[in-house]
N, C-alpha and C positions, 0 to 999 in steps of 0.2 A: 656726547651721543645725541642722535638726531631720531624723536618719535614722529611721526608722519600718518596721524591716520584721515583717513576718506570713506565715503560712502556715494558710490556715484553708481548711474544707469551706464548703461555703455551709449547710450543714444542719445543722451546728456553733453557726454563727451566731444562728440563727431559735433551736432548741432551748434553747442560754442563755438567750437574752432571752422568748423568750414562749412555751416546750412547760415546761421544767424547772421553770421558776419564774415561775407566772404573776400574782402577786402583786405582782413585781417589771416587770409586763409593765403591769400596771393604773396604777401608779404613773408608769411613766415614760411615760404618754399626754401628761401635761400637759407637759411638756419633750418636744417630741419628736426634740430636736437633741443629741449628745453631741461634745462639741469635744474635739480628743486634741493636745495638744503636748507639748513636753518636748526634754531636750537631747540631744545627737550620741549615738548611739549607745544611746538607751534605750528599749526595749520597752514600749510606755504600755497593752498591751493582752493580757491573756491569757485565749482562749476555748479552753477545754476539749472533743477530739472525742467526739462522744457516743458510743453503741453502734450507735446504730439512725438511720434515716431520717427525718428530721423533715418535718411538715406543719400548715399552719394549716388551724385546726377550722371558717374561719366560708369557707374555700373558695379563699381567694385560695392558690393549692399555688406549689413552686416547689421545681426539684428540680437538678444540675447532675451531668454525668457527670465529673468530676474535680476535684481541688482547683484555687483559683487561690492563688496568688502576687501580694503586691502589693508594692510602697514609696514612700511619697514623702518628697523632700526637706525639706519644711515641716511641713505638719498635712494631718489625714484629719479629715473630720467625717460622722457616721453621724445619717443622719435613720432613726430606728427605727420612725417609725408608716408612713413611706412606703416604708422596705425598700430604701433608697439607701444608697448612701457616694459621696463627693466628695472628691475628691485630687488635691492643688494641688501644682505646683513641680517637674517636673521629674520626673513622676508616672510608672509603671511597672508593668503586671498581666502577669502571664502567665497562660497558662489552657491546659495542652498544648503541642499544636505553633504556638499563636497567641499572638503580641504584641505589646502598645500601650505605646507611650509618647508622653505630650505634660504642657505645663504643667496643664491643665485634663483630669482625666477622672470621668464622673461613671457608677457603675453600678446600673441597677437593675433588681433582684434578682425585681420582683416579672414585669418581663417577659424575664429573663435575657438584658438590652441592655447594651451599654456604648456611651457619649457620650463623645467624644472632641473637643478646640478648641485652640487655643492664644491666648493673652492679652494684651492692649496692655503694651506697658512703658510707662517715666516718659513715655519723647517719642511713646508713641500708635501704634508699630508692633507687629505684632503676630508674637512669635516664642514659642516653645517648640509649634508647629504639631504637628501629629499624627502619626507615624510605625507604621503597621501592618506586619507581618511574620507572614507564616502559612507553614511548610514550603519557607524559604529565599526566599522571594517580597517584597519591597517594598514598600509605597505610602507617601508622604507628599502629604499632604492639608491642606487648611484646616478640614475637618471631616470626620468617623467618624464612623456610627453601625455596628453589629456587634450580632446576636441571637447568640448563644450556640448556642441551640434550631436555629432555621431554617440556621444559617452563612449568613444571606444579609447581605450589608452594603451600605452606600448612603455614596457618598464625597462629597466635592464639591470639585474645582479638586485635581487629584491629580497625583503625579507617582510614574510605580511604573518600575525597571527590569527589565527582560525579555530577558533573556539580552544580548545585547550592545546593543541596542536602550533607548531611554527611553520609557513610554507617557504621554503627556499628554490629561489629559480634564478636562471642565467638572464632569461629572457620570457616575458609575460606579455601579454596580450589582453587585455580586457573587453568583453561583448559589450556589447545595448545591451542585454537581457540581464547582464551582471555575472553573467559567466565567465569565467576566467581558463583559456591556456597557458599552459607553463611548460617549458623545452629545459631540456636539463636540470631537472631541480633533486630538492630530494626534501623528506616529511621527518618531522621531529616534536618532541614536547619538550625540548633544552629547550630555554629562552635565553642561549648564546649565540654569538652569530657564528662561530666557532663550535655546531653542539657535539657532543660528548657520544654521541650515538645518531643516528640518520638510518631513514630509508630513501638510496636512491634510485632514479627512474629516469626514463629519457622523455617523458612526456606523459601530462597530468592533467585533469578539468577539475577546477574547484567551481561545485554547483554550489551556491551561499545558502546556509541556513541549513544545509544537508547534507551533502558530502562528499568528500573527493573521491577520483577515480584515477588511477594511474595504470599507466600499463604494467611489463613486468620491473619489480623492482628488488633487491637484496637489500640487505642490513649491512650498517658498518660501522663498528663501534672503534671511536679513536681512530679515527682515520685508519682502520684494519678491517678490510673485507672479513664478512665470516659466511663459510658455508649456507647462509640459511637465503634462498631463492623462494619468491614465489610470481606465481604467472601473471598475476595484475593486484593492484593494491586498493581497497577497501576503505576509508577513514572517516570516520560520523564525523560530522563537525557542526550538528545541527545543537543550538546551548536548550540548556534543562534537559528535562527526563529523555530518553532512549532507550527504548526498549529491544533488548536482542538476549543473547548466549551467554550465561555466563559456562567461559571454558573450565574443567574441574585441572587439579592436579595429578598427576600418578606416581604411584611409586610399587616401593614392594612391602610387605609388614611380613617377621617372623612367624607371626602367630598366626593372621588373615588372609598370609598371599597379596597376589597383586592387588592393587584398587587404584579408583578413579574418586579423589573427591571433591566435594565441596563445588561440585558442576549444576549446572539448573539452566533458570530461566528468570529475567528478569522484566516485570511487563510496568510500565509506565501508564496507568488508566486513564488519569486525569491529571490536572494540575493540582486537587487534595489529595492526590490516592496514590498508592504503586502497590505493587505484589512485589516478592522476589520467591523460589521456590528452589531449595538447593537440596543435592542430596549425596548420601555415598554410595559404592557399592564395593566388596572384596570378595575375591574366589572364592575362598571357603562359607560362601553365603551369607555375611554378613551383609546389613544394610541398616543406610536411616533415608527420612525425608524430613524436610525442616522448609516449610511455608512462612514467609513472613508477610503480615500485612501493615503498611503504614498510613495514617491518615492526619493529616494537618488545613484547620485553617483557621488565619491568622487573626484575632482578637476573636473567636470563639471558641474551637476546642482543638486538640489535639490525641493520638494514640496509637498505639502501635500491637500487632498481636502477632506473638510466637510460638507456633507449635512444632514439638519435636519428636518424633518416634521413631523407637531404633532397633533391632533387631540384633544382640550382639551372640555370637557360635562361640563359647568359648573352648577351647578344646578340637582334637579331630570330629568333624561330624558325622561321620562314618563310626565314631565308638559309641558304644555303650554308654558309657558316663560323660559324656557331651553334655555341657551347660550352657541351657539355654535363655538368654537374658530380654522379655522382651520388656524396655522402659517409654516411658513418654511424659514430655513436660509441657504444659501450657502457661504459658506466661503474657499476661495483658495488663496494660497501662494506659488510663485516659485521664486527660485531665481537662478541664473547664474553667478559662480565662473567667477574672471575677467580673468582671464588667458585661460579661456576655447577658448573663441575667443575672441581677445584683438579690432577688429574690429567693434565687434557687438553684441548686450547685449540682452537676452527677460527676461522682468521681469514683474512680474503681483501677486498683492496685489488686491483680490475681496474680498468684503464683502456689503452682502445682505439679511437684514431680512424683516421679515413683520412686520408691526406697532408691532402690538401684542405680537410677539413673546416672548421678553425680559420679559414682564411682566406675561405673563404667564406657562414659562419653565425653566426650571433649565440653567442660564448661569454665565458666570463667573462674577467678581462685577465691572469692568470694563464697560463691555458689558451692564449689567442694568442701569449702571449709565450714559450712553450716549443716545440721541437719534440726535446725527447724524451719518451719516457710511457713507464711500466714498473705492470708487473701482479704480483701472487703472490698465490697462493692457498695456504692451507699445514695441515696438520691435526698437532699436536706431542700426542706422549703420552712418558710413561716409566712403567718396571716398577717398583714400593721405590725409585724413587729413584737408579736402578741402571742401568738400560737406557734409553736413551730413542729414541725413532721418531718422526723428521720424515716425511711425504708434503708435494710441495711441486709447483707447476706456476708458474712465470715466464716472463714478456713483458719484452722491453723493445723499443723502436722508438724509431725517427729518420725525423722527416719531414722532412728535409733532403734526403738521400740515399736516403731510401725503404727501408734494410733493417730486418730482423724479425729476433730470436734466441725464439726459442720452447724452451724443455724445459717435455716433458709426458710422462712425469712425474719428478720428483727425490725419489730415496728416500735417505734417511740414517738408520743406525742408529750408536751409539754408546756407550760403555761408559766409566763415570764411571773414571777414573783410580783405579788401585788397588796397594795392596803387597803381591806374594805373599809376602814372605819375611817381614812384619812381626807380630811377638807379636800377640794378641789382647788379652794384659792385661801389656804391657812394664811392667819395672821398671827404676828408672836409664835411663841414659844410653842411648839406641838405637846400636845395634851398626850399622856404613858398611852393611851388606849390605841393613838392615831397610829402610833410603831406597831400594833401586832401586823404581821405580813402572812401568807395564803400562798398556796404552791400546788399545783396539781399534775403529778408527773404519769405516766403508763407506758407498762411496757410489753410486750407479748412477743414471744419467742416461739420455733421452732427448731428441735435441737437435735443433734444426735452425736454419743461418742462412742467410736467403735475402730477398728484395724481392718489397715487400708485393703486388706486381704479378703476381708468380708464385707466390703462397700460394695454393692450394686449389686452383689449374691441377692438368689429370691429369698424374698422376706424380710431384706436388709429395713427396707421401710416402718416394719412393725417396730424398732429401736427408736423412733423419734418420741422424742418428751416433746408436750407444748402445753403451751399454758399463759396466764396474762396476771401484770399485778399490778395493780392501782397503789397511789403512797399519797398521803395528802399529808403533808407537815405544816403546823401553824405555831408560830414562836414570836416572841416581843423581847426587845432588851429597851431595857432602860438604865439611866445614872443613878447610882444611888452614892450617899454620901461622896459626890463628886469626882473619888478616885475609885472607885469600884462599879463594874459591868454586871448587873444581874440579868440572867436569861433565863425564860421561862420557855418550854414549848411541848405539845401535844402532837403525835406522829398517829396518823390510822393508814394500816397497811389490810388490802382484800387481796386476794390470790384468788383466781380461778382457774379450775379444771376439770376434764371434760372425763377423769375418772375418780376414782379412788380404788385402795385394796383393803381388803381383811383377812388376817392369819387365822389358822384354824389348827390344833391336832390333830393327828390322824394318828387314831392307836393301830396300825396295820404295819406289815410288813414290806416293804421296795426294794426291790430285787434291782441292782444295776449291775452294770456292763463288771464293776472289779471291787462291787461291794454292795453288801446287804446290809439293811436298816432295819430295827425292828421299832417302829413309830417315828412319825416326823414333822415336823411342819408342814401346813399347806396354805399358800398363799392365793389369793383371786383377785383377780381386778373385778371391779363393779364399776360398770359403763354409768356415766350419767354428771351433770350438771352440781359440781359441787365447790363451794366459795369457801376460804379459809379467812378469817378474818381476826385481826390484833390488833393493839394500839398501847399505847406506854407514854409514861410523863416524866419528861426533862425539865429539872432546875439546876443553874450552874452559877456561882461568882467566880469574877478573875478581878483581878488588878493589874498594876507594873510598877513594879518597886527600880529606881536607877541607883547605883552608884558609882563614882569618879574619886580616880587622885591623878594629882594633878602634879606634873616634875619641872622644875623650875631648871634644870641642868641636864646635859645629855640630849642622846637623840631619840627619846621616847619624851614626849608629852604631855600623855594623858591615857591612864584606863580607863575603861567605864565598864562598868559590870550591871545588865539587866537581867532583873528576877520574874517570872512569870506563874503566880501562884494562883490557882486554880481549885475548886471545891464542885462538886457536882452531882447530883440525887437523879436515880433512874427508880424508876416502878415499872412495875409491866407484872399484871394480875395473872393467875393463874391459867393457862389455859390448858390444862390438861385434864381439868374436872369433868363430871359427865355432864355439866349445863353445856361445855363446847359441842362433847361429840367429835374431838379431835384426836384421844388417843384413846387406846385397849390394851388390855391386858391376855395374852396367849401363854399357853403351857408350851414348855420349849424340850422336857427331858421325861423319861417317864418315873421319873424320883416325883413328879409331880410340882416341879418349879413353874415358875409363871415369871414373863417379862412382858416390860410397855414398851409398844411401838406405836408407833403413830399413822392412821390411815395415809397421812401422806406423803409417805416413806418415800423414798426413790424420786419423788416428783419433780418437775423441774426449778422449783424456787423454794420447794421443802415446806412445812407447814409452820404453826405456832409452837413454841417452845413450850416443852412440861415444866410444869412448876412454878412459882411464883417467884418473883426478883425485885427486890431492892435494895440495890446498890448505892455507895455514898463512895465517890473516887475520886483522888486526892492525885497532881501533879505539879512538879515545878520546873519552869522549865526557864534555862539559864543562857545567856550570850554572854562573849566576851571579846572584846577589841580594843585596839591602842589605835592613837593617834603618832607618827612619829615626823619627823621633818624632813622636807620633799626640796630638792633645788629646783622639781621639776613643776612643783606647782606656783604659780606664780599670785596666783590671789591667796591663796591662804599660808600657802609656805609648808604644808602640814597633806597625810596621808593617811588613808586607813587601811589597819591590818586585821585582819580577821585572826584572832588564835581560838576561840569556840564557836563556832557557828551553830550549833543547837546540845545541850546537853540536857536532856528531860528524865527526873524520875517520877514513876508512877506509881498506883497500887489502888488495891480499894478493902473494903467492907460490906457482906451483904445480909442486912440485916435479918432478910427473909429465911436465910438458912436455918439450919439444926444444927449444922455443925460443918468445919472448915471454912470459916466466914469469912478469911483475910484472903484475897487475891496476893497473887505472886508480886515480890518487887521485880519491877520492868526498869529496865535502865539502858538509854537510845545516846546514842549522840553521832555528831559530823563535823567535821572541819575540811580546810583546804590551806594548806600550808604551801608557802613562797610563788600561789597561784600556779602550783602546777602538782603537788600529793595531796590525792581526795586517801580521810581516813574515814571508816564508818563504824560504829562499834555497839553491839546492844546483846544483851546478855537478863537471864531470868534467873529470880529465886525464892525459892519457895520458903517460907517460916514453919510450914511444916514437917514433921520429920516422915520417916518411911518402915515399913515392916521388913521383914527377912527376905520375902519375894517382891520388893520395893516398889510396892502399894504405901500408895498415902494414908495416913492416918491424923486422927481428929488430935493429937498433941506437939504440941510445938519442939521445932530444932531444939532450942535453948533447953526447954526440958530435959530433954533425951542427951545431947552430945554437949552444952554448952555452947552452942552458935549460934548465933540470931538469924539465918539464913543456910539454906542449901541450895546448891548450883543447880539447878535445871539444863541451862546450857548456855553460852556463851560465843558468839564470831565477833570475827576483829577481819575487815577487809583494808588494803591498803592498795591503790592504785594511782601510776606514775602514767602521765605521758607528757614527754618533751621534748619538741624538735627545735635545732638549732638550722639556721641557712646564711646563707652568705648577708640576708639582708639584716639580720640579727645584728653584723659589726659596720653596720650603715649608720651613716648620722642621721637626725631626723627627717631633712627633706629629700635626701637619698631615698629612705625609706618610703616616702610619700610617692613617690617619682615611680616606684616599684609595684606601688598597691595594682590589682587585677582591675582590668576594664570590669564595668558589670555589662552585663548582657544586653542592654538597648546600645551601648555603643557599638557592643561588638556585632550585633545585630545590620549596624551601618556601613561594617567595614566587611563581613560577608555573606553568603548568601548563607537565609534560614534555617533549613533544614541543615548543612553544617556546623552549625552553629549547636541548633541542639543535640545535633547527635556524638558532641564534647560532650556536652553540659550531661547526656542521657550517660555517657560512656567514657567516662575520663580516666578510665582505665588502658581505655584503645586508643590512646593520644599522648603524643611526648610534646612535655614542655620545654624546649631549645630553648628559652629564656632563662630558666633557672640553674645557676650558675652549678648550687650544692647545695642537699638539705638531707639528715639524717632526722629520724624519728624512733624515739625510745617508748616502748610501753612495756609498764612494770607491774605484773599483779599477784599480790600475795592476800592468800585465805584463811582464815584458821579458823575451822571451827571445835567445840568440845561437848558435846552430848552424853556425862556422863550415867551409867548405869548401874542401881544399887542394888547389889546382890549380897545377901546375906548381913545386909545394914553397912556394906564397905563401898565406898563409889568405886566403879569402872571405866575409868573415860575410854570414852571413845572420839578419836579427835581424828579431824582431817584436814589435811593440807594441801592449797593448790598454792606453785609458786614459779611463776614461769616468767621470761624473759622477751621480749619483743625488737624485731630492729629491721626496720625501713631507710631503705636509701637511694637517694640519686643525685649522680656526679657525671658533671659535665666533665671529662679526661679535657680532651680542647672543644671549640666551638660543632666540629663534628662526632666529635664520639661521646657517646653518650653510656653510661653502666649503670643500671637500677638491682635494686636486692632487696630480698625479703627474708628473714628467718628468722628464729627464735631457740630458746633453750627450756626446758623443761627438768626444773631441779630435781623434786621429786623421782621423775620416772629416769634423770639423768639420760637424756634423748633430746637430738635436735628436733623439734616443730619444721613445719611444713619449709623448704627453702627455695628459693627461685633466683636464677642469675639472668638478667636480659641483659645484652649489650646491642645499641643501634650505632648505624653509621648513616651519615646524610652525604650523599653522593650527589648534590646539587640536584640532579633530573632523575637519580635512579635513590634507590634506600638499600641496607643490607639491616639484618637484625639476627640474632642467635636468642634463644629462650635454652638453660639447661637447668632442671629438674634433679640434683645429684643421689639424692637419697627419699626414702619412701615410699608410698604406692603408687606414688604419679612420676617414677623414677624417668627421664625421656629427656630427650635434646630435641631443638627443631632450629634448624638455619633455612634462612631464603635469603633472596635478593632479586628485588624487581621492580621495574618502574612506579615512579612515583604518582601519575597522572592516572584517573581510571580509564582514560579512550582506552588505553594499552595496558591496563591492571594485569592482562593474560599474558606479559611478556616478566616472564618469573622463572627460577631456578630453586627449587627445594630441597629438601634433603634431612629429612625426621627419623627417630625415632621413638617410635610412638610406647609408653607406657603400659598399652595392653601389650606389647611382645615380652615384656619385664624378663629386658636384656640385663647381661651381668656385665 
């Protein structure tokens, strides 16, 4: 095979052969054919560029604004008296921003054209066809021709791509201006030459960069005309955003009557921004609107904001008992690249619906299956690295029970942990004193918790708690006796707020709405400027006790067992006395009792504790793992297994009492078995025993029944999840071969915004790669809260124990079946279940979603183009959940 490449002027050309030396021009009249071959890689040709502009004297001129580029695979042959060259195989010019390649191109020079064809092989088909490219534009053709001069060309039996679109013509014509005619063609978004579907037309303008315009044209699927005519055809083909209509669907619903939805408008702002704004609407006056705003730009920030309000009729609205549902969601996400300012971050994840909403509108299964949601918005800076400042404002809700926790706003300042007594440039050993460390945190909140029902009612605002608390902790540890950690440290805690209250008697009478008191409590706030202030002293030792054995046989190797014993003393002085001024004493009955409460009852971070504390509390807490023998590891030959991953018992003593001095035994632990069953387990008991109405009392279990303990309560969680996939019975670098791009590659391979809105929504995306993967989640609860009545325990024990199973199965490379369901032992009821099946029809999609059982009982089938130019070219066919057909 013969590589031949050149880079020559055209005026280069001429000059050599008939300006410079025209002797040698005379000469080769009688030959007017020069044949060039030669092997891989050799240069059979060198024409020297001249100085000046070359012209022939007898008139035939010929002049080009640039150089071309040529190569071909085989031989180039120059006909010199006619001012052509011919290039065979596979052949290739550039000329600018314009280029051909085909087996066959032939250029001449004297009318600055080039001819383009492609050539029969052995068995008489003909391929290596014409390929033009002018300024990221397309066409393959069975024939080119191209002036140079004019830019006009004339194609014939073409196939050119146009932004996500294919253009097909018999016969094309290309302007100067870049316009393009086309006679007989027809429009598609197959990228067969054969497509699957078409619109054809008898004639069409492709304006570049914008869009086509045909006259009238019909649809024909499969080569089978179908009824659908329209009078001239329309085609964006302008790349990135377009802004137009989005068309809605229609159909009929039992329940709502006809509708149209999921119609709007889609507005393109900028190149960071777009709107889209989509809505429904159904006869019996049902409606929503749903706004979405998106905004992206790249190495600073990104986010997107969605609102939704819906208006749902359930029932005749003509009746009486017509329910009427009105919900709305707000849902916003931004995030800030770290690099953008590596100083200071705003990030803000809100999400906000009404009780209702979920259960009565189309949301995702995620979203129906939760009914809690939590918001924050939060803005984080620091000083050197020194000081740092949160601003934060948080949600969270329960549409179960309907309440709302709102703080707006949550300020936190904070101060990096530091040693005031430590050298600058220590030398040797640090002196105990150098380790004490200093910490200064604050926090100040504004709060409020109440039901979604009564949020933004007047006077909702008087419910807010605020308040601010200062914490200064200062602690040292040091070595003692070389295997033991003694820690010492002092905590002062201030709280401020801007009230307080005091309880009073009232020996009178209140008269209410379905009852009468004769004497009561009366509660006041008292306005004004008031600091709560604490502080308490911590001393603690710990150790680490190891031990091993060690198996000289078998596939276990070695145990090891670590102990973690722990001792530790709290004080914390009275603060209930009247030197605080922190609690009182109220009469609460008219028997003439008296209880202590504390002025800062209800407050938002509560006050000092009554009564004096000193505590001495005792834990040890235990691990445990083997070593066993791995073929897989190659340096050690050896693996670890985790069989305890934390087993702690605790308790304490507090000196300070009168009586009931021993804290409950606490007993915690967790493991994670054959790295896929998390178990978790902690359970309380009291050394004390109980009265007849199972009140505690100052004498011990063992006294009373003989037992060193009574159960308080006890849970035991166990949870499973485990998916197997085809790549599970992959060898290893199969498995490697399989792992997912990360995101900067995939980044390379398509545009942006697609990209994220996988990553944001990969819920709304099938993976055609993955062959089959099923996923198990297994969770079982138990809990025992028993109750002593008449000195006999009562358990009361509860049990969640349900079943999970996720799935998706590639049938063949096009069909696709995914599944979701569950089993719930207990209530013996299938959990939520869902069947999608898709099909991938090369250029069109089909999908079925059915819902079999439940509230959200429904089917929904469509099928429709795969490309958005034509996203409106669809077929549906639902039934929707609110009809809750049988």
């Amino acid at each position: 095979m013969l590589h031949v490449y050149h880079c020559f002027l055209i005026f280069s050309f001429f000059t050599a052969f008939f300006i410079c030396n025209p002797a040698f021009s005379q000469e080769i009249i009688s030959d007017t054919t020069i044949y060039v071959s030669g092997g891989p890689g050799v240069d059979t040709l060198d024409l020297t560029k001249p100085q000046d502009t070359a012209r022939v004297e007898n008139g035939a001129g010929f002049l080009l604004e640039t150089q071309i580029d040529y190569k071909s695979f085989s031989e180039i042959h120059f006909d010199v008296k006619n001012h052509k060259v011919f290039l065979y195989d596979n052949a290739e010019i550039e000329y600018g921003d314009i280029g051909l390649k085909a087996d066959y191109i032939e250029i001449d020079f004297t009318k600055n054209q080039a001819f383009a064809r492609g050539v029969p092989d052995s068995t008489g088909k003909i391929v290596g066809t014409p390929v033009f490219n002018e300024s990221g534009q397309t066409f393959e053709a069975e024939e080119i021709k191209y002036n140079f001069d004019t830019k006009k060309g004339f194609i014939q039996h073409v196939i050119t791509k146009d932004g996500e679109g294919y253009l097909h013509g018999e016969k094309i014509k290309r302007l100067p201006d870049g316009r393009i005619n086309v006679a007989d063609g027809k429009y598609t978004t197959c990228d067969l030459k054969h497509p699957h579907f078409e619109f054809r037309y008898t004639k069409a303008q492709v304006i570049p960069d914008n869009k086509i315009v045909s006259g009238p044209a019909y649809l024909v699927i499969e080569d089978v005309p179908v009824p659908l005519v329209i009078p001239f055809g329309l085609f964006p083909n302008k790349a990135g955003q377009r802004s137009g209509i989005i068309v809605p669907s229609f159909g009929e619903s039992n329940s709502r009557g006809f509708f149209l939805e999921g119609g709007g408008y889609y507005w393109g702002i900028n190149d960071y921004m777009d709107l889209t704004v989509t809505g429904d609407i159904f006869s019996s006056g049902s409606w929503a609107i749903r706004p979405t705003f998106r905004y992206r730009k790249r190495y600073k920030f990104n986010g997107n904001f969605d609102f939704s309000y819906a208006k749902n009729i359930l029932g005749d609205r003509d009746s009486p008992d017509t329910d009427i549902k009105k919900d709305f969601s707000v849902r916003w996400t931004h995030s800030q690249d770290p690099k953008a300012r590596p100083n200071s971050r705003f990030t803000a994840n809100v999400n906000i619906v009404t009780s209702d909403f979920n259960e009565f509108n189309l949301t995702n299964t995620e979203a129906y299956l939760s009914n809690t949601f939590q918001s924050s918005i939060a803005y984080q800076t620091n000083f050197n690295n020194k000081l740092f400042l949160t601003l934060n404002a948080t949600h969270q809700q329960n549409t179960l029970d309907r309440s709302v926790n709102i703080s707006l706003p949550t300020i936190t300042f904070n101060t990096k942990q530091f040693y005031p007594f430590r050298r600058q440039n220590p030398v040797g050993k640090l002196r105990w004193y150098e380790n004490i460390n200093l910490k200064y945190s604050m926090n100040a909140d504004n709060r409020i918790a109440t039901k979604d029902t009564l949020l933004f009612e007047p006077g909702w605002e008087d419910d807010f708690k605020y308040g601010a608390k200062h914490t200064i902790p200062l602690s040292v540890s040091v070595k003692a006796l070389k295997h033991f950690t003694l820690t010492n440290g002092v905590s002062y805690t201030e709280k401020w707020y801007p009230y307080t209250m005091r309880k009073s008697w009232v020996n009178d009478t209140l008269f209410t709405e379905n009852d009468t008191t004769v004497g009561y409590v009366q509660t006041d706030t008292v306005r004004g400027f008031k600091a709560a202030r604490q502080f308490s002293y911590t001393a603690g030792i710990s150790t680490r006790l190891y031990g091993m054995y060690q198996f000289k046989k078998g596939p276990v190797t070695a145990i090891r067992h670590v102990l973690t014993p722990s001792v530790s003393f709290n004080y914390r002085p009275d603060f209930g006395s009247d030197y605080w001024g922190y609690w009182d004493d109220v009469q609460y009955n008219n028997e003439g009792d008296y209880t202590r409460y504390s002025i800062f009852e209800g407050s938002l971070y509560g006050g000092p504790p009554d009564g004096k504390s000193g505590t001495v509390s005792f834990s040890l807490t235990n691990n445990l793992e083997m070593k066993v023998r791995s073929k897989n590891d190659t340096v050690t030959g050896t693996k670890k297994v985790m069989l305890i991953d934390n087993f702690t018992i605790s308790s304490g003593y507090d000196i300070a009492r009168d009586s009931l001095n021993w804290n409950p035994l606490r007993l915690s632990g967790r493991t994670k078995l054959f790295n896929k069953l998390n178990i978790t387990y902690s359970s309380s008991w009291d050394p004390y025993a109980v009265d007849s109405a199972g009140r505690t009392i100052n004498e011990f279990e063992w006294t009373v029944n003989k037992k060193l303990f009574r159960l308080e309560n006890t849970t035991w969680n166990f949870g499973l999840s485990f998916r197997i996939s085809q790549s599970d019975f992959k060898k290893g670098k199969e498995k490697e071969q399989q792992k997912p791009t990360d995101n900067s590659a995939l980044l390379d391979q398509y545009p942006e915004q697609e990209v994220m809105d996988i990553l944001d929504n990969p819920d709304l995306y099938i993976d055609w790669n993955n062959p089959w993967s099923i996923t198990f989640t297994y969770s079982l609860r138990f809990s025992n809260n028993p109750r002593y009545i008449n000195f006999e325990p009562e358990d009361v024990r509860t049990t969640v124990n349900s079943l999970g199973v996720v799935g998706d199965l590639s049938i063949t490379p096009k069909w696709k079946l995914q599944f979701r369901t569950g089993y719930d032992f207990e209530t013996r009821e299938f959990t939520y279940t869902s069947i999608d099946v898709f099909r991938d029809l090369h250029c069109w999609e089909m999908f079925l979603n059915w819902i079999p059982t439940g509230s959200r009982k429904s089917w929904n089938f469509g099928i429709n183009v795969k490309a958005s130019i034509l996203r409106d070219m669809k077929y549906n066919r639902k039934k929707d959940f609110r009809d809750s057909y049988r």
